[in-house]
C-alpha positions as CSV (number, residue, x, y, z in Angstrom):
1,X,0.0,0.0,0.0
2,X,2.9,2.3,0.4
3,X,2.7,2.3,-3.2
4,X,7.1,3.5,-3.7
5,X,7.6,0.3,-5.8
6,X,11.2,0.3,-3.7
7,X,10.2,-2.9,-2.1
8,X,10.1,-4.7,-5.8
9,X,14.0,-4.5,-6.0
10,X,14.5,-8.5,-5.3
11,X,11.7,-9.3,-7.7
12,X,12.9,-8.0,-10.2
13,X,16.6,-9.0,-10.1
14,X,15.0,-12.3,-9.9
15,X,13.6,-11.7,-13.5
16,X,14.1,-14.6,-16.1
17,X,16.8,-13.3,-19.0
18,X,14.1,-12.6,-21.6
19,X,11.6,-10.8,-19.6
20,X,11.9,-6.5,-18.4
21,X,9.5,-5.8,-15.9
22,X,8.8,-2.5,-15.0
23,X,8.0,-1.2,-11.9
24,X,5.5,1.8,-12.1
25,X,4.9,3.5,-8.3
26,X,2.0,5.1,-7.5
27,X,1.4,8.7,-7.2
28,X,0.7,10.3,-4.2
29,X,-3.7,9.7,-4.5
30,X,-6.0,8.0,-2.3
31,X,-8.3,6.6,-4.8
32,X,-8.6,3.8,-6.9
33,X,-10.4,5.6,-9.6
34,X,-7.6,8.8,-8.8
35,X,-4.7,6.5,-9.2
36,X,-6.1,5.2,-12.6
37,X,-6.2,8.1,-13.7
38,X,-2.5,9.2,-12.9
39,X,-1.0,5.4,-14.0
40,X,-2.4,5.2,-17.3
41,X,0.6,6.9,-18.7
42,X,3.0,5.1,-17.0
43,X,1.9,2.1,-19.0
44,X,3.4,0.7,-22.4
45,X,2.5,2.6,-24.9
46,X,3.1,0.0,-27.9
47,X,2.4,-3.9,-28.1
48,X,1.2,-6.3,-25.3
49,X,2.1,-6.9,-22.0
50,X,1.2,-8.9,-18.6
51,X,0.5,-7.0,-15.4
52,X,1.7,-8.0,-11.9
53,X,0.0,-6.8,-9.2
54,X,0.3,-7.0,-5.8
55,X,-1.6,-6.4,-2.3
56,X,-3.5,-3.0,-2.5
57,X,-3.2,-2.7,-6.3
58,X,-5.0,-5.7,-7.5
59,X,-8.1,-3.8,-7.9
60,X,-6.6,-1.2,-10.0
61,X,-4.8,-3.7,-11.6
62,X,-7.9,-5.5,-12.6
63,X,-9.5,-2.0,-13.8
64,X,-6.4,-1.4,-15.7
65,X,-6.7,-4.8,-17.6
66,X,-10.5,-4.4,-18.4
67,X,-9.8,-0.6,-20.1
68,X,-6.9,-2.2,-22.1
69,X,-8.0,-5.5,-22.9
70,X,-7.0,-5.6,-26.4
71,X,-3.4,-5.4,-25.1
72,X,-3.2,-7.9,-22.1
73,X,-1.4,-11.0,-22.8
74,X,-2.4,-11.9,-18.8
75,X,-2.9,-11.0,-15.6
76,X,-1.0,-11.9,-12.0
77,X,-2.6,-11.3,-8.7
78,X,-0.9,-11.5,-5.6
79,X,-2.8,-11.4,-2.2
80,X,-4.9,-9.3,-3.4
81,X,-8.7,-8.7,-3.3
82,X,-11.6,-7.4,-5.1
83,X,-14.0,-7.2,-2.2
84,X,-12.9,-5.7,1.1
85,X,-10.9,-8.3,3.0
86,X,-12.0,-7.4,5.8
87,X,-15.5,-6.4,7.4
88,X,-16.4,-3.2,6.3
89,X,-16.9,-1.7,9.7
90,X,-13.0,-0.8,9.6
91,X,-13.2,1.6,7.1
92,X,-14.6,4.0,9.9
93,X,-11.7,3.2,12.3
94,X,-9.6,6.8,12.9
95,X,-6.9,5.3,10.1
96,X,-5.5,8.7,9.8
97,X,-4.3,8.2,13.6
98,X,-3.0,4.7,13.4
99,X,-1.4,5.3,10.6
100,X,0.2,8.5,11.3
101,X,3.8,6.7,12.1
102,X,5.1,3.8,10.5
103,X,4.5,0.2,12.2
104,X,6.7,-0.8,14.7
105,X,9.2,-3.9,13.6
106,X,7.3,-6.7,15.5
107,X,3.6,-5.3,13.5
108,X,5.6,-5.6,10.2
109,X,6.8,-9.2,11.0
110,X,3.1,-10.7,11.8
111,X,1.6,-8.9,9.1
112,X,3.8,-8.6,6.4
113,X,7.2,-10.2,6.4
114,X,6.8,-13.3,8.3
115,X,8.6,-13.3,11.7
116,X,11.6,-14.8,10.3
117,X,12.3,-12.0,7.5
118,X,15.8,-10.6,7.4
119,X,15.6,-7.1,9.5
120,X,17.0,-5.2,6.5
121,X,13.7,-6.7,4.9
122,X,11.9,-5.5,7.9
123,X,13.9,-2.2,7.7
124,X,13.2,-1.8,4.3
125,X,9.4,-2.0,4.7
126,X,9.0,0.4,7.4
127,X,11.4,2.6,5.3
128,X,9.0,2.5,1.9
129,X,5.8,3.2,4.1
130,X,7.4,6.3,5.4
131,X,7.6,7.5,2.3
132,X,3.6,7.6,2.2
133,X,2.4,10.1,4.0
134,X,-0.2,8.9,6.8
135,X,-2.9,10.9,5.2
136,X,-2.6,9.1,1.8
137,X,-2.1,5.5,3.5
138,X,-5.6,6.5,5.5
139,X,-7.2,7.0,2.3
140,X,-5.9,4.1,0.6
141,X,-6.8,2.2,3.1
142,X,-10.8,3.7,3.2
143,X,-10.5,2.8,-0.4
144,X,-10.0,-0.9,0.6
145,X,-13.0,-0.8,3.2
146,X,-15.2,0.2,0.2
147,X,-13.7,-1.8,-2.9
148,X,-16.2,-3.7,-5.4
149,X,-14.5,-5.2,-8.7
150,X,-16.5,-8.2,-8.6
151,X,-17.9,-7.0,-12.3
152,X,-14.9,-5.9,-13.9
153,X,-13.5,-9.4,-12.9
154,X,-16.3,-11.1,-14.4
155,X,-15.6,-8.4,-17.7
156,X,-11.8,-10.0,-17.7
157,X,-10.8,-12.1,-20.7
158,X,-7.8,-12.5,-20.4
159,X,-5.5,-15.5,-18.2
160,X,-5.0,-14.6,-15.0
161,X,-3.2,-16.5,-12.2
162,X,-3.7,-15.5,-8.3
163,X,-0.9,-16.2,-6.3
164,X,-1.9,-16.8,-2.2
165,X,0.9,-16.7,0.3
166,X,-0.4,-19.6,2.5
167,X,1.0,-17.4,5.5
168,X,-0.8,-14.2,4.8
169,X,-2.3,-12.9,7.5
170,X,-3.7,-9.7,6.4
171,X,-6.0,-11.0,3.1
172,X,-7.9,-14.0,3.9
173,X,-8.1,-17.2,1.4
174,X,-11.6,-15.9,1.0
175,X,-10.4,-13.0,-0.5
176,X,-8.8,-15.9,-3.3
177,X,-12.0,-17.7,-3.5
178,X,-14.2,-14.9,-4.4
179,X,-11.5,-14.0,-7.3
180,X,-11.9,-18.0,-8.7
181,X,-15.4,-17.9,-8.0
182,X,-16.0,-14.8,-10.4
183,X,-13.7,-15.8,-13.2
184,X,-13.5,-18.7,-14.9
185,X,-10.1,-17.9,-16.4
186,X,-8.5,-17.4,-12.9
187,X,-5.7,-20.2,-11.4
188,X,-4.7,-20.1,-8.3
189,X,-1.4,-21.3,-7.0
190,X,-0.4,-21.6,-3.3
191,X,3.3,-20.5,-2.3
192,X,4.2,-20.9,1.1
193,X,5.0,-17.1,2.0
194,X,3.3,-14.5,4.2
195,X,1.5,-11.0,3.0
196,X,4.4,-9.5,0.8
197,X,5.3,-12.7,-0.7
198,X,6.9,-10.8,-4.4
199,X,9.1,-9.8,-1.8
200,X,9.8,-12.6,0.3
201,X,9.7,-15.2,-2.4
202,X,11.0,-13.6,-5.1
203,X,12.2,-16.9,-7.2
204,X,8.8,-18.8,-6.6
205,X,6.9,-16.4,-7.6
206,X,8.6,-16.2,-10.6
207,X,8.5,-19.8,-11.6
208,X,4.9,-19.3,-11.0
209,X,4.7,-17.0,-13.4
210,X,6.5,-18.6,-15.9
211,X,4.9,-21.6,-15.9
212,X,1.4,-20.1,-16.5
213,X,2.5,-18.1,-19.4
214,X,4.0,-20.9,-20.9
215,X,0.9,-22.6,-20.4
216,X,-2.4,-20.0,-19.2
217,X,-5.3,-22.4,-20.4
């Protein structure tokens, strides 16, 4: 959710030879339907191309891939969501308070990293959420609390694989279930990894991905 795209370094060093990802940060919006606006630029301009997207930007990923269908070779969703993950009773919760300081070390561990992630992982992830001012992070995360892209999932056409870290514990496997449920094209792959699993497994997630764009059907 910090939205920096700093914390996609070891993915994409992990990159197979004949594939350039690139890693397009969000600006500095609250809203899905804001930050849409602001990162259809930042996309390809030419030819087609397969979005990853992880966490917070799975449903503007999934927006993304429905306004540029034509152009989508696939799709990859990690942890992500198109309904809120939680009950929707949080979204009222004073998030511009609780979010007003990064997390401390151990909140990162259970929620994100795992509690046996390297501290400069840790380090690293309380580091890119600084970045994000509280205010935005509050907003994104009232954006969560009221998310619906159960009918531009059911619009995709396109292959799309969702990657669940077994260990996540901040977006439920319902959260995975409601994504196959809607889409018929959607398969799902268990990785034994916690919340920011692009960043904890790196090289699983990218044998993942290459063996469902070798073979998407």
């Amino acid at each position: 959710m910090d939205g920096t795209g700093l914390l996609f370094a070891s993915f994409v060093s992990k990159a197979p030879c004949d594939t350039r990802p690139i890693v397009v940060p969000l600006t500095a919006s609250g809203s899905y339907a804001e930050l849409r606006a602001s990162i259809t630029d930042s996309m390809p301009q030419t030819g087609s191309f397969t979005i990853v997207a992880e966490s917070f930007s799975g449903p503007l990923a999934i927006q993304l891939a429905v306004a540029c269908a034509d152009r989508i070779d696939a799709l990859v969703l990690v942890n992500t969501f198109v309904l809120p993950p939680r009950s929707a009773a949080f979204r009222v919760l004073p998030w511009s308070l609780i979010l007003a300081v990064p997390p401390p070390r151990w909140v990162v561990r259970a929620l994100l990293t795992g509690t046996d992630a390297a501290p400069q992982l840790v380090d690293s992830v309380r580091a890119a959420i600084a970045q994000t001012g509280g205010v935005i992070r509050a907003a994104r995360m009232r954006s969560i609390f009221a998310v619906n892209e159960v009918a531009n999932l059911k619009r995709l056409r396109c292959p799309v694989l969702y990657l669940r870290g077994t260990d996540d514990h901040l977006v439920t496997k319902r959260s995975g279930d409601v994504i196959v449920k809607n889409n018929p094209n959607v398969r799902r792959q268990d990785i034994a990894a916690p919340h920011l699993l692009l960043q904890t497994s790196p090289e699983e997630a990218w044998k993942a991905i290459e063996r469902f764009l070798r073979d998407p059907t």
